[in-house]
N, C-alpha and C positions, 0 to 999 in steps of 0.2 A: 094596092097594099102588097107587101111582101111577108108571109108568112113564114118565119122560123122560130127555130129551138134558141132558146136562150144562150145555149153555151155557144152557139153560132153569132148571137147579136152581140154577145160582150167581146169575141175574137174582132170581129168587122168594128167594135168600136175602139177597141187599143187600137187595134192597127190603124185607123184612121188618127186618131192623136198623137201617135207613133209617127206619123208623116211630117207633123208640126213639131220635129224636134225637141219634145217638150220633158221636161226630166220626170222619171217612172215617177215619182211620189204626186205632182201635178198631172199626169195621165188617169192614175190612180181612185184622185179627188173628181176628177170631171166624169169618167164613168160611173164607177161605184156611188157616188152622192147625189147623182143628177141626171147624165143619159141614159144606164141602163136601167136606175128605177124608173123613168118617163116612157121607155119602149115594155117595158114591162107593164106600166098600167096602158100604157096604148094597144096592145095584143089582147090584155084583158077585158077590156072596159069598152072596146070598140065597136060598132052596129057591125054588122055583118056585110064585109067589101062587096061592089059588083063586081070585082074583078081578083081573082087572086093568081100571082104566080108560082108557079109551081115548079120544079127540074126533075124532068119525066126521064127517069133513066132506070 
């Protein structure tokens, strides 16, 4: 599991539909309505990883 900050997960999620040349108002719909609520109750709602990574700087 990778653990981050929200505002980090919704970045990494534009940008990933942002790759699929897809126009902002359909980038928009697919985050906002769908991936970053599902990463958010997945961060929530999840048992405790055996493994988490971390950026040790």
């Amino acid at each position: 599991m990778i653990n981050t900050k929200q505002k980090i997960l919704e970045k990494r999620l534009i940008e990933r539909w942002e790759n699929f040349n897809l126009p902002k108002e359909e980038i928009d719909e697919k985050v906002y309505e769908n991936d970053l609520p599902n990463g958010v109750n997945v961060l929530k709602n999840s048992i405790l990883a055996d493994y988490i990574l971390t950026k040790l700087i």
